[in-house]
N, CA, C and O atoms as a Tripos MOL2 file, in Angstrom:
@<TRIPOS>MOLECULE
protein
  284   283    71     0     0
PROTEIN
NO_CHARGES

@<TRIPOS>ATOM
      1 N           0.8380   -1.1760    0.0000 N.3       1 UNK1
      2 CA          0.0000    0.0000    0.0000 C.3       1 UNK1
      3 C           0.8820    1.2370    0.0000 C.2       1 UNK1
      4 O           1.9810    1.0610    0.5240 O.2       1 UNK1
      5 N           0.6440    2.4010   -0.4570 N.am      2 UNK2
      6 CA          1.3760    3.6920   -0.8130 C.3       2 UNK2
      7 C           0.6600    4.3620    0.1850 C.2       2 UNK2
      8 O          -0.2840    3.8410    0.7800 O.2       2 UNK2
      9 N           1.2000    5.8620    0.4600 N.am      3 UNK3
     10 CA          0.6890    6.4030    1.2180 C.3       3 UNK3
     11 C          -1.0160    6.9350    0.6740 C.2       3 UNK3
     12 O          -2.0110    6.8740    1.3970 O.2       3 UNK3
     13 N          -0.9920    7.4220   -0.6990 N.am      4 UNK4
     14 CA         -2.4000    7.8240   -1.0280 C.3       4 UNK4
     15 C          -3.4100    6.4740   -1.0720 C.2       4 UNK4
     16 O          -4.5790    6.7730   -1.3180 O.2       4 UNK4
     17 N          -3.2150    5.3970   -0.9240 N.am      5 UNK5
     18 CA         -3.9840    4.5340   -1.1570 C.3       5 UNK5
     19 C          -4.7190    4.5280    0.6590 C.2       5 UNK5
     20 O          -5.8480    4.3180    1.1020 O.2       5 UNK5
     21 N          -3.2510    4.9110    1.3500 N.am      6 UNK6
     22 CA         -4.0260    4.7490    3.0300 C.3       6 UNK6
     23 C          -4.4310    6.0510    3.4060 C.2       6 UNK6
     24 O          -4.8310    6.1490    4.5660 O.2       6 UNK6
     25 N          -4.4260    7.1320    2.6740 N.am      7 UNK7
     26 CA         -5.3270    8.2110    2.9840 C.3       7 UNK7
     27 C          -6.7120    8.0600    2.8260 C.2       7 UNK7
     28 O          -7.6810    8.1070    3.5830 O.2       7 UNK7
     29 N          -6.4850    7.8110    1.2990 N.am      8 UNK8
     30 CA         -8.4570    7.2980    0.6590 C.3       8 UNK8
     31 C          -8.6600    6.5480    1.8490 C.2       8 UNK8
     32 O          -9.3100    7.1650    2.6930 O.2       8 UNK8
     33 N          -8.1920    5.0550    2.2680 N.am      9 UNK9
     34 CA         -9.0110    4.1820    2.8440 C.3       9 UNK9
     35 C          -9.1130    5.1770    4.1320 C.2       9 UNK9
     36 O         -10.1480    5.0510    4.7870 O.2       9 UNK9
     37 N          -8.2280    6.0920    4.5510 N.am     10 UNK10
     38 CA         -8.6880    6.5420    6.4880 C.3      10 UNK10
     39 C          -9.7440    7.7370    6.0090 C.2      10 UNK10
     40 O         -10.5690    7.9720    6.8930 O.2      10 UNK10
     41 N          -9.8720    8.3790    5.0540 N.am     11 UNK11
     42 CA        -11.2380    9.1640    4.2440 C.3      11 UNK11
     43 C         -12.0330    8.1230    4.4420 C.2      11 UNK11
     44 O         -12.6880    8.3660    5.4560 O.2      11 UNK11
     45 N         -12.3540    6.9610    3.9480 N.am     12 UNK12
     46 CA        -13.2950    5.7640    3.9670 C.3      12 UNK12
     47 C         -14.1020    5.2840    4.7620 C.2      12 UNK12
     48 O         -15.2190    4.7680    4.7770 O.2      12 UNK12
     49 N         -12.6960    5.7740    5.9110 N.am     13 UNK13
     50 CA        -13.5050    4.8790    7.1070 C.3      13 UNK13
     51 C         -13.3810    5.9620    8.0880 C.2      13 UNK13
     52 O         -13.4060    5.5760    9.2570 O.2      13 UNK13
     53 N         -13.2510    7.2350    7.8990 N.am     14 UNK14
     54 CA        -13.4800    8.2630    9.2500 C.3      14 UNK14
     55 C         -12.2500    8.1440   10.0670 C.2      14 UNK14
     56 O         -12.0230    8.8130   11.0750 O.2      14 UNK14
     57 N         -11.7470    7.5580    9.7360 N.am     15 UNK15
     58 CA        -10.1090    7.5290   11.1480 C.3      15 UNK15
     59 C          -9.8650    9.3400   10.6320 C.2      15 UNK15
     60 O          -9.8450   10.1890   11.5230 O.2      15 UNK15
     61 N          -9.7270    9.6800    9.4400 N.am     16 UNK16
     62 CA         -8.8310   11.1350    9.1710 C.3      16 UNK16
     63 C          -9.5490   12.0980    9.4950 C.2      16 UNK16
     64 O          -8.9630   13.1750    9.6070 O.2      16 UNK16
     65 N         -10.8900   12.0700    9.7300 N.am     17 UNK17
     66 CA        -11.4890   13.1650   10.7310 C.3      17 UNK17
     67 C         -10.8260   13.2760   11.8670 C.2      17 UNK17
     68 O         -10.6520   14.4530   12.1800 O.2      17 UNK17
     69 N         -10.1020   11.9950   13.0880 N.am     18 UNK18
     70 CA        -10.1240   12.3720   14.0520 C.3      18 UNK18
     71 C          -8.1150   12.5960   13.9930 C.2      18 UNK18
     72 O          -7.4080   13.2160   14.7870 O.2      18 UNK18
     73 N          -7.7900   11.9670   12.9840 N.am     19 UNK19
     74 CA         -5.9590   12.2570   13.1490 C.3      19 UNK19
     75 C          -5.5220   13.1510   12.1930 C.2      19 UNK19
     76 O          -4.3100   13.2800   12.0190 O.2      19 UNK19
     77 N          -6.5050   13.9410   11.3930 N.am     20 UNK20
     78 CA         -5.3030   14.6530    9.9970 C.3      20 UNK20
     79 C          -5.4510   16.1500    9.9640 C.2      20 UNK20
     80 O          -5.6090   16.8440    8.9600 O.2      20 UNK20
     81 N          -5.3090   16.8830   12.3200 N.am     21 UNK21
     82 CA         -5.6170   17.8990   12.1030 C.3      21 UNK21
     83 C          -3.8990   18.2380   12.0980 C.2      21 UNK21
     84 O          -3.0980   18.0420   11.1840 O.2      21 UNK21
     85 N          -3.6770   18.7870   13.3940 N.am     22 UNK22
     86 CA         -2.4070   19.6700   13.9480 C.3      22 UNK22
     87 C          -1.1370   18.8900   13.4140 C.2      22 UNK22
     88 O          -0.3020   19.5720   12.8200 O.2      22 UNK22
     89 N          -0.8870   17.4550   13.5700 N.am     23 UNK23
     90 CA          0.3440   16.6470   13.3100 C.3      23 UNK23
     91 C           0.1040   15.8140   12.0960 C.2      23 UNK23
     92 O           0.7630   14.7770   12.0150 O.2      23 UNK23
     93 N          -0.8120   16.1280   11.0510 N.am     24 UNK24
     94 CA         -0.6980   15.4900    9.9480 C.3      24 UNK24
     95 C           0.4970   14.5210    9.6160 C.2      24 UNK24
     96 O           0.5600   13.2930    9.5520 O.2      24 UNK24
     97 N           0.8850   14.9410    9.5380 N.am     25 UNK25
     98 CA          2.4120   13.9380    8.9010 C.3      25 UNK25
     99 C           2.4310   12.9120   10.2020 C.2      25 UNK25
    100 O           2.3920   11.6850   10.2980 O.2      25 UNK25
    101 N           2.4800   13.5860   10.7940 N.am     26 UNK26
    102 CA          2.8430   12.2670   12.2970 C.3      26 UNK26
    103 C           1.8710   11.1820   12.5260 C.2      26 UNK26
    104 O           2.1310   10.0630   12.9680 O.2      26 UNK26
    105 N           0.3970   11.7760   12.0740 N.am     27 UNK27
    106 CA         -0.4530   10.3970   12.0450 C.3      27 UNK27
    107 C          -0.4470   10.0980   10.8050 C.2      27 UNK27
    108 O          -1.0460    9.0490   10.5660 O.2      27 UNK27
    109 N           0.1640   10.8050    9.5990 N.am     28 UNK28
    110 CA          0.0240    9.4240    8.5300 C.3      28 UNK28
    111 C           1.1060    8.4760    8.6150 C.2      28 UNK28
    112 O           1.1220    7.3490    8.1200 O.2      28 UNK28
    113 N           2.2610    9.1970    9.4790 N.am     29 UNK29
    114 CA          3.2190    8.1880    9.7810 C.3      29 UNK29
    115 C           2.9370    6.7480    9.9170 C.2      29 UNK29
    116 O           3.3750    5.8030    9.2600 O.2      29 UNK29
    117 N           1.7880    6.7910   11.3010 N.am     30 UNK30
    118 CA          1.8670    6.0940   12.2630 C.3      30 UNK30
    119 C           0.6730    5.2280   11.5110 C.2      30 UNK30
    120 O           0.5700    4.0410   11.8200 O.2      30 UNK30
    121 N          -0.2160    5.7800   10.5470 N.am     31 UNK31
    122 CA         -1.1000    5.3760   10.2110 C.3      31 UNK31
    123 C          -0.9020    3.9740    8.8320 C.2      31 UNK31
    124 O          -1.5650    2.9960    8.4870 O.2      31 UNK31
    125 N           0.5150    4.6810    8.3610 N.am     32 UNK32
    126 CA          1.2440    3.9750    7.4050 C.3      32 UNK32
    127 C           1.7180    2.6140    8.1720 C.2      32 UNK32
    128 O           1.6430    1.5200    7.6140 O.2      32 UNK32
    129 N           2.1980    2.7720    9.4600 N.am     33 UNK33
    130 CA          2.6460    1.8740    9.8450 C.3      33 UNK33
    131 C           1.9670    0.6840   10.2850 C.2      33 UNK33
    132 O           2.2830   -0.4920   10.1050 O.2      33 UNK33
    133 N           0.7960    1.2740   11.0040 N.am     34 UNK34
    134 CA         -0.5090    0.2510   11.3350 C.3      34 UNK34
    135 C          -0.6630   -0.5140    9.9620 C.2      34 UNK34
    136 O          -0.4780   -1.7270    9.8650 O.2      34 UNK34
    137 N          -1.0430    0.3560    8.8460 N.am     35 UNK35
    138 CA         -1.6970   -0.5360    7.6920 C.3      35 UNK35
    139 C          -0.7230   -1.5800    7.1840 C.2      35 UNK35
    140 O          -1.1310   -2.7400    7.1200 O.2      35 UNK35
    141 N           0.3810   -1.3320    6.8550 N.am     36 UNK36
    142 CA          1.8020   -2.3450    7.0940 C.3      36 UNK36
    143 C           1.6540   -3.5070    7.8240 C.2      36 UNK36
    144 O           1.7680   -4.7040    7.5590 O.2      36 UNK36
    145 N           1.4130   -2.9580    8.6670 N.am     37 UNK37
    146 CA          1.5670   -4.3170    9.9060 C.3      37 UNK37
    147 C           0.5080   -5.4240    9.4930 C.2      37 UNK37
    148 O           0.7620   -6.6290    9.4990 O.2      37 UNK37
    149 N          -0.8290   -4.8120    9.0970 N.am     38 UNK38
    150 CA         -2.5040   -5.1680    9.3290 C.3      38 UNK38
    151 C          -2.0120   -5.8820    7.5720 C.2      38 UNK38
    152 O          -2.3980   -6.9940    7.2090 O.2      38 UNK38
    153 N          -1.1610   -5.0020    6.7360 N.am     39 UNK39
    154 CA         -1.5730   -6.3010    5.1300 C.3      39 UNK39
    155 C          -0.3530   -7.2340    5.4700 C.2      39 UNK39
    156 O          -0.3740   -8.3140    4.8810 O.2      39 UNK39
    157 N           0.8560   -6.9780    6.4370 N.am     40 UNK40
    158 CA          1.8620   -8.0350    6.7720 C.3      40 UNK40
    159 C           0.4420   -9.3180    7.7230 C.2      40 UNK40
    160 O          -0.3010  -10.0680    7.0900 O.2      40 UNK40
    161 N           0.4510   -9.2540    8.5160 N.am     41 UNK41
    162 CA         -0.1850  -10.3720    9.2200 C.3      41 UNK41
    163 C          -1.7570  -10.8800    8.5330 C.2      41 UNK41
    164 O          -2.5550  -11.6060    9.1260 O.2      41 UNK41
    165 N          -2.0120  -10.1220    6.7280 N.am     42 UNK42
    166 CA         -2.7840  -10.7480    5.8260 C.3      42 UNK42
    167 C          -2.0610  -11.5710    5.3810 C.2      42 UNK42
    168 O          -2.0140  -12.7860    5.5740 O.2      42 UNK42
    169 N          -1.6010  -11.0580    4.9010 N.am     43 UNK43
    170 CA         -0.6720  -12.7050    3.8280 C.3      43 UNK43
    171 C          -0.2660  -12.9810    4.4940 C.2      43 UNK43
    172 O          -0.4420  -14.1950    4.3900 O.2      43 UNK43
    173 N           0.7600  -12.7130    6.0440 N.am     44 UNK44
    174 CA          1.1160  -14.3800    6.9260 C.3      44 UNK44
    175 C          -0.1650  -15.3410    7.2390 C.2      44 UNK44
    176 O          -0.0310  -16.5600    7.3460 O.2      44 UNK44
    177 N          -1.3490  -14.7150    7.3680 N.am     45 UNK45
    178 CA         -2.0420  -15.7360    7.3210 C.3      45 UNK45
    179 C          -2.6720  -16.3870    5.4870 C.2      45 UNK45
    180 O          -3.2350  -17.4820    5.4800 O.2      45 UNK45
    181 N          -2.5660  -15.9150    4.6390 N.am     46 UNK46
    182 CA         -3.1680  -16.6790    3.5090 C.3      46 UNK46
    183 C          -1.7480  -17.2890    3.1250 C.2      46 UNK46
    184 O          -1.7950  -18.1200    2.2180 O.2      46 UNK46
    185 N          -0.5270  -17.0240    3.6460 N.am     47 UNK47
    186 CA          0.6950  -17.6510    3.4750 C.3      47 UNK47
    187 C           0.6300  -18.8670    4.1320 C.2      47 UNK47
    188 O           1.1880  -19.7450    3.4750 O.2      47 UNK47
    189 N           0.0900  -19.3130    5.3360 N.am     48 UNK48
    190 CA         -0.2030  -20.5340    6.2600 C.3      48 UNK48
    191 C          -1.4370  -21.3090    5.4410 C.2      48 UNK48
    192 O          -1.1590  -22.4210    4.9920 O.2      48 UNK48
    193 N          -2.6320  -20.8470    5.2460 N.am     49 UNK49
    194 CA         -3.8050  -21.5950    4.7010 C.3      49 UNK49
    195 C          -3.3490  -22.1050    3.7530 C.2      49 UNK49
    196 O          -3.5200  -23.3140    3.5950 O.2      49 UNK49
    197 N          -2.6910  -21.4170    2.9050 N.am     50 UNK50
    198 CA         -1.6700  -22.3310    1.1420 C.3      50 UNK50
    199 C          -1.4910  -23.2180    1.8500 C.2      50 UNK50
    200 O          -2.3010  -24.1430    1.9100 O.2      50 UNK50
    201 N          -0.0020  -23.1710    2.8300 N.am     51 UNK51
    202 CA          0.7630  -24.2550    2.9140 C.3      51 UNK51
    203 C          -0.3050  -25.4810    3.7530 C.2      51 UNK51
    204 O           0.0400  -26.6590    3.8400 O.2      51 UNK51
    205 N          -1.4460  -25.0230    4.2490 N.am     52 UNK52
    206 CA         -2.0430  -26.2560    4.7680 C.3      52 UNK52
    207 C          -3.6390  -26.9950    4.5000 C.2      52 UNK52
    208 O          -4.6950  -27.3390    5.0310 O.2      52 UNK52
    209 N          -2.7560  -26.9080    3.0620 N.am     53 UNK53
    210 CA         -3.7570  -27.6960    1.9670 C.3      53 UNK53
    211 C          -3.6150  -29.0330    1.8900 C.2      53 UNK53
    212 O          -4.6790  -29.4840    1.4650 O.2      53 UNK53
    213 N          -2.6330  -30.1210    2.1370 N.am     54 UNK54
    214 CA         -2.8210  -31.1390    2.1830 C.3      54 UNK54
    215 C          -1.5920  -31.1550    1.0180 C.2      54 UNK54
    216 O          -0.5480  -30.5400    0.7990 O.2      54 UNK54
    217 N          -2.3320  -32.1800    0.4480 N.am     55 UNK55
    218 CA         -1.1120  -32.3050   -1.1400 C.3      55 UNK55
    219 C          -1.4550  -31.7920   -2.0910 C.2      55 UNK55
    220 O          -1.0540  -31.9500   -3.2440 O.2      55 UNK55
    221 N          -2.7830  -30.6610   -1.4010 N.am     56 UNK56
    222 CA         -3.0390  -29.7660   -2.6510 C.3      56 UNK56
    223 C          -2.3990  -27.9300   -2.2980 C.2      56 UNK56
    224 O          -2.6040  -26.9420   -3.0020 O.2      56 UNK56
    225 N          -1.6760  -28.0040   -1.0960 N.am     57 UNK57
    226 CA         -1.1760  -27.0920   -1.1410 C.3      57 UNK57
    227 C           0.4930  -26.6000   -1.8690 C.2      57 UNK57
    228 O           1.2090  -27.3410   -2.5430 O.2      57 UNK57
    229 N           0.6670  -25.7470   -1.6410 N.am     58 UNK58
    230 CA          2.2350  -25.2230   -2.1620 C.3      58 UNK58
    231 C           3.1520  -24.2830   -1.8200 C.2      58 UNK58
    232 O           2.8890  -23.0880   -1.9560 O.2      58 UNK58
    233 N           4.2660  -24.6880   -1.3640 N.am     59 UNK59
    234 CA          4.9450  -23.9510   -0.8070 C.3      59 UNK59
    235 C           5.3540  -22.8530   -1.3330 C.2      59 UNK59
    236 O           5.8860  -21.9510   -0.6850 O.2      59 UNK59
    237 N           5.0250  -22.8170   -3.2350 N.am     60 UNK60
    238 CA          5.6160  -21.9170   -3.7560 C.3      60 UNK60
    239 C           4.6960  -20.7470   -3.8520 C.2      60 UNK60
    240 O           5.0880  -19.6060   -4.0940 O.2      60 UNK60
    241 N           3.3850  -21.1050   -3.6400 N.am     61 UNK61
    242 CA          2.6680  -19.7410   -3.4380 C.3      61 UNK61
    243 C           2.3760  -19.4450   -2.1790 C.2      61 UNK61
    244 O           1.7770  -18.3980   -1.9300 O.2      61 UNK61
    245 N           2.8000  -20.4300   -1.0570 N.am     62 UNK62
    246 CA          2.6560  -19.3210   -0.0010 C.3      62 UNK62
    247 C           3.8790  -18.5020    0.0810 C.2      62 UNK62
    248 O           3.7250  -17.3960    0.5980 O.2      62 UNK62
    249 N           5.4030  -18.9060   -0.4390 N.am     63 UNK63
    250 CA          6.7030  -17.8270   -0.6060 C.3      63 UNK63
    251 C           6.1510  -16.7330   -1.1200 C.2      63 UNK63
    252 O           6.1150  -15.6420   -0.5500 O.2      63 UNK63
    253 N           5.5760  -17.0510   -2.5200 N.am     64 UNK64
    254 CA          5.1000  -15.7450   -3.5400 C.3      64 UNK64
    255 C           4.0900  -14.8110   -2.3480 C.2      64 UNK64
    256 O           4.1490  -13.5860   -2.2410 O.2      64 UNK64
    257 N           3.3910  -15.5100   -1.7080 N.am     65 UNK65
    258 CA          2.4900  -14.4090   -1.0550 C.3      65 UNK65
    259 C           3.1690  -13.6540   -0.0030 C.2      65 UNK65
    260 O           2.5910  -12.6560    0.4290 O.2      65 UNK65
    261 N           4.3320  -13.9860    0.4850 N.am     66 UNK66
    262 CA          4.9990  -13.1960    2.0060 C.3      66 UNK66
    263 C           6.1010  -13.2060    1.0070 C.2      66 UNK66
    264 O           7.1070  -13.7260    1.4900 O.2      66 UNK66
    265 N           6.2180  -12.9040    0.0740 N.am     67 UNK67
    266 CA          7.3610  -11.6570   -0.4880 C.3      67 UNK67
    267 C           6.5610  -10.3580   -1.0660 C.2      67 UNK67
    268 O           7.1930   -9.3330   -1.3200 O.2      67 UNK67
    269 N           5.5120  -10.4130   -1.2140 N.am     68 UNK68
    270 CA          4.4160   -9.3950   -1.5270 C.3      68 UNK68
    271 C           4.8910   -8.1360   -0.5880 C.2      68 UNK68
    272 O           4.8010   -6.9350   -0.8430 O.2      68 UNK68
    273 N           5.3050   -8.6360    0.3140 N.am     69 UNK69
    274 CA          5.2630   -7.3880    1.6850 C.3      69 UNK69
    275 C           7.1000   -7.0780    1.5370 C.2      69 UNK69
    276 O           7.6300   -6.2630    2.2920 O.2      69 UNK69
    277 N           7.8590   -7.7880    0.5530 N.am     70 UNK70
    278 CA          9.2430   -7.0490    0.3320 C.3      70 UNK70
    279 C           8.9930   -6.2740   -0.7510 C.2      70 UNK70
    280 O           9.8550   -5.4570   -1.0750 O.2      70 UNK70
    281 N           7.9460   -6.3650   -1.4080 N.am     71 UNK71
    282 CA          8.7150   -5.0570   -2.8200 C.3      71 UNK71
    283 C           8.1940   -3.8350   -2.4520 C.2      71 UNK71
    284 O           8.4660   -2.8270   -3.1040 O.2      71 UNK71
@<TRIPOS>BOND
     1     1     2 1
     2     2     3 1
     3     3     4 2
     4     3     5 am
     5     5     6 1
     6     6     7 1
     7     7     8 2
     8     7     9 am
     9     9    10 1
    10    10    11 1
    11    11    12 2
    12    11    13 am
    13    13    14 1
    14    14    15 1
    15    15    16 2
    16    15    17 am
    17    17    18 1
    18    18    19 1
    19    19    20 2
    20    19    21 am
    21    21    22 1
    22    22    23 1
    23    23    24 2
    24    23    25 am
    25    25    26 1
    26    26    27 1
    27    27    28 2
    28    27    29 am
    29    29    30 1
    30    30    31 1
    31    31    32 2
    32    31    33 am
    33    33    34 1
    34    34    35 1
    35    35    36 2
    36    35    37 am
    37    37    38 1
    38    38    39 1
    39    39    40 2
    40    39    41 am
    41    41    42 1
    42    42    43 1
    43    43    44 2
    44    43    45 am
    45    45    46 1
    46    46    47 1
    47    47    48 2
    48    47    49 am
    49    49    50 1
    50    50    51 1
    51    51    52 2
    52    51    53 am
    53    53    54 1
    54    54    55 1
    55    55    56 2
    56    55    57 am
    57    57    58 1
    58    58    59 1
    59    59    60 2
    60    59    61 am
    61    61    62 1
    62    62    63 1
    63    63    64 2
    64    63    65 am
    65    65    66 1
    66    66    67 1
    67    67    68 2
    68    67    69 am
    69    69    70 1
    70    70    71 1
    71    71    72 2
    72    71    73 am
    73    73    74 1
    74    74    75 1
    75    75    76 2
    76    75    77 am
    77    77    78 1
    78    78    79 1
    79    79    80 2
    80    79    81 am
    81    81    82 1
    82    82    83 1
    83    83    84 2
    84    83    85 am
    85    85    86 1
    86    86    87 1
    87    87    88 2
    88    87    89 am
    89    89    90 1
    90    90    91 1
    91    91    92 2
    92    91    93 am
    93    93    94 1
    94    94    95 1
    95    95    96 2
    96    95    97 am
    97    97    98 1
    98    98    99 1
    99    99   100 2
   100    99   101 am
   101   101   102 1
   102   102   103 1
   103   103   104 2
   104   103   105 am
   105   105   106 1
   106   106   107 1
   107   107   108 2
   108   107   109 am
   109   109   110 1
   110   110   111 1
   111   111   112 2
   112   111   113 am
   113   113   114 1
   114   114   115 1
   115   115   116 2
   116   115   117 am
   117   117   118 1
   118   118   119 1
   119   119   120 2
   120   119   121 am
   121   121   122 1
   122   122   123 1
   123   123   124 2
   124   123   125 am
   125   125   126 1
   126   126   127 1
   127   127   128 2
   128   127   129 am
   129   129   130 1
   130   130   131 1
   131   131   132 2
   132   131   133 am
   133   133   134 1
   134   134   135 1
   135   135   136 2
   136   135   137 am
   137   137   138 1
   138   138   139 1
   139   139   140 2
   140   139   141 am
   141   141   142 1
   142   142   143 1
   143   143   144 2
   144   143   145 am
   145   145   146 1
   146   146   147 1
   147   147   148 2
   148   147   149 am
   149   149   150 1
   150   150   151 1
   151   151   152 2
   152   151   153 am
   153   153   154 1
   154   154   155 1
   155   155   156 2
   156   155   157 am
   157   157   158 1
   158   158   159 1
   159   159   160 2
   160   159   161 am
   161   161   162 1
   162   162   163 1
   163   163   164 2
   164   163   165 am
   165   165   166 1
   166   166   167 1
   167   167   168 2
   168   167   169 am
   169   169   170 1
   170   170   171 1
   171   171   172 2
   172   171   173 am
   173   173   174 1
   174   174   175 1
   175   175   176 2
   176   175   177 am
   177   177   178 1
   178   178   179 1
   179   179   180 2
   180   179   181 am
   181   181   182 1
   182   182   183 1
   183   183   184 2
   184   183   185 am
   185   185   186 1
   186   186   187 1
   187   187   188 2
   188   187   189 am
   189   189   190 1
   190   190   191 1
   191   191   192 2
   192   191   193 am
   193   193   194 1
   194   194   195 1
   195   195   196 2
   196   195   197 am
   197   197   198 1
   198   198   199 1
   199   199   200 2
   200   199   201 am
   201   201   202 1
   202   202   203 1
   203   203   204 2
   204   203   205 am
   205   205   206 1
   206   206   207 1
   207   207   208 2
   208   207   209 am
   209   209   210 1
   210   210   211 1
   211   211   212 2
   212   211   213 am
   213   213   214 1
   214   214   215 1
   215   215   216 2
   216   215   217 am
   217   217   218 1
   218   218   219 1
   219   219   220 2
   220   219   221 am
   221   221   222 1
   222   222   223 1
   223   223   224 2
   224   223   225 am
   225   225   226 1
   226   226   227 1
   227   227   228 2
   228   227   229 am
   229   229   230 1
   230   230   231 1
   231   231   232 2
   232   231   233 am
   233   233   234 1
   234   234   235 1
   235   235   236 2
   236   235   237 am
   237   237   238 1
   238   238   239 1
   239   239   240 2
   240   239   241 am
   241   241   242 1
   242   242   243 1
   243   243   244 2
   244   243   245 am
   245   245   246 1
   246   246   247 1
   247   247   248 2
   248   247   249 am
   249   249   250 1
   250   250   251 1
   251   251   252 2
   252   251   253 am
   253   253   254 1
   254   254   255 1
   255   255   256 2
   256   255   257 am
   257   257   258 1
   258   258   259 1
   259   259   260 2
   260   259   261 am
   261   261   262 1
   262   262   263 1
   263   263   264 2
   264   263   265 am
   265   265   266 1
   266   266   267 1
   267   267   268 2
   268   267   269 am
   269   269   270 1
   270   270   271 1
   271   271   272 2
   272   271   273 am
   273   273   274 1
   274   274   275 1
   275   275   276 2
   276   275   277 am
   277   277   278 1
   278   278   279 1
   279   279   280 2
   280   279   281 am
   281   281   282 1
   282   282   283 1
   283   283   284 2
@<TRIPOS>SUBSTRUCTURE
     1 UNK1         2 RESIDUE 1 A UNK
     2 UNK2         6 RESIDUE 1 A UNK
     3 UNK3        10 RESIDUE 1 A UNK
     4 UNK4        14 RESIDUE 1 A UNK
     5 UNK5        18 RESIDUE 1 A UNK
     6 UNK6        22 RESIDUE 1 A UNK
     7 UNK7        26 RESIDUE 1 A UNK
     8 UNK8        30 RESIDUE 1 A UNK
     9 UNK9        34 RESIDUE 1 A UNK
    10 UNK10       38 RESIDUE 1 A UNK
    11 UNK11       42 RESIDUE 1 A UNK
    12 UNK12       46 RESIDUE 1 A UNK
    13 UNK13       50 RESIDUE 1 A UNK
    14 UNK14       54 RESIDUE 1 A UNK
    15 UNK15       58 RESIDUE 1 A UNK
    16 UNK16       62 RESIDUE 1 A UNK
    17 UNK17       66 RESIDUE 1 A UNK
    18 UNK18       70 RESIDUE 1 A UNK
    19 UNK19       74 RESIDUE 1 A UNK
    20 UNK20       78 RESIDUE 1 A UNK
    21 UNK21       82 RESIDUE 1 A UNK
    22 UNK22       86 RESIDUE 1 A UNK
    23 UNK23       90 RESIDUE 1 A UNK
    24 UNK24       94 RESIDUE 1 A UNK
    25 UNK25       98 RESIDUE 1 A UNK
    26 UNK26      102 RESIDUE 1 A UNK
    27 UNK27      106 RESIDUE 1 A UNK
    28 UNK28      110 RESIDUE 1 A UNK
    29 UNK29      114 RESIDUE 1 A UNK
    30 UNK30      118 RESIDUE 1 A UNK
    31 UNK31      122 RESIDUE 1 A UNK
    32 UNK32      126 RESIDUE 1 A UNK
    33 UNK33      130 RESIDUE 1 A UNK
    34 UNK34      134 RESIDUE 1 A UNK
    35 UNK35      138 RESIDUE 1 A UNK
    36 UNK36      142 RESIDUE 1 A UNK
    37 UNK37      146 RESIDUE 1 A UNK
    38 UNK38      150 RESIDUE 1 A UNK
    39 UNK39      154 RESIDUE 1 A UNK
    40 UNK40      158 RESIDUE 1 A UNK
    41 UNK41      162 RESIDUE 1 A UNK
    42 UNK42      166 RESIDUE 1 A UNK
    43 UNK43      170 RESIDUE 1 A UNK
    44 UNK44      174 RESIDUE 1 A UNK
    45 UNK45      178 RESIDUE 1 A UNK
    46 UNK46      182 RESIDUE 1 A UNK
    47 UNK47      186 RESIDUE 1 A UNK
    48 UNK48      190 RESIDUE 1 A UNK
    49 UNK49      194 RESIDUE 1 A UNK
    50 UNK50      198 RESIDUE 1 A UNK
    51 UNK51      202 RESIDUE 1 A UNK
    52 UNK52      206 RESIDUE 1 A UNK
    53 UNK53      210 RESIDUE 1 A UNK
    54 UNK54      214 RESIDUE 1 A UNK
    55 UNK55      218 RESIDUE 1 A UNK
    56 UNK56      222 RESIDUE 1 A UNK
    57 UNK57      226 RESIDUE 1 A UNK
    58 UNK58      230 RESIDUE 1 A UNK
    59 UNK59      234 RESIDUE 1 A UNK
    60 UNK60      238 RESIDUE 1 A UNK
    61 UNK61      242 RESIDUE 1 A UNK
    62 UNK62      246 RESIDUE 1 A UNK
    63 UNK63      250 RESIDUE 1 A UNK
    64 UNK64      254 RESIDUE 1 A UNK
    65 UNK65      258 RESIDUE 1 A UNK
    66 UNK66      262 RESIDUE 1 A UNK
    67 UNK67      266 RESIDUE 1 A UNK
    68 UNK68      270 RESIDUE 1 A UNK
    69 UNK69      274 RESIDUE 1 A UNK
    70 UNK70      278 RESIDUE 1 A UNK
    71 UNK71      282 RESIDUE 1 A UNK
């Protein structure tokens, strides 16, 4: 996620009414960082459900999905 993509969504959902007066920058900081965290511990979990498919799962798309969060 980029920073304008987590502005729209805190427009979306009302969080930027209550953080985007006096320290702007400091809560999109912090706001950047939450959303980080929140799509990191998405794909660690659709990274686990792959791998525990049985012999229909794959290790190579749960890698592909938790490198999503390096580029």
């Amino acid at each position: 996620m980029n920073k304008d993509e987590i502005i729209l969504m805190a427009d979306a959902s009302g969080i930027a009414y209550y953080g985007m007066g006096k320290d702007r920058d400091k809560f999109l900081h912090y706001l950047e960082a939450f959303a980080n965290l929140v799509a990191e511990r998405k794909r660690e979990a659709c990274a686990v459900i792959c791998e525990a498919q049985g012999e229909y799962g794959d290790e190579q798309y749960a890698a592909a999905i938790r490198a999503r969060g390096t580029q």
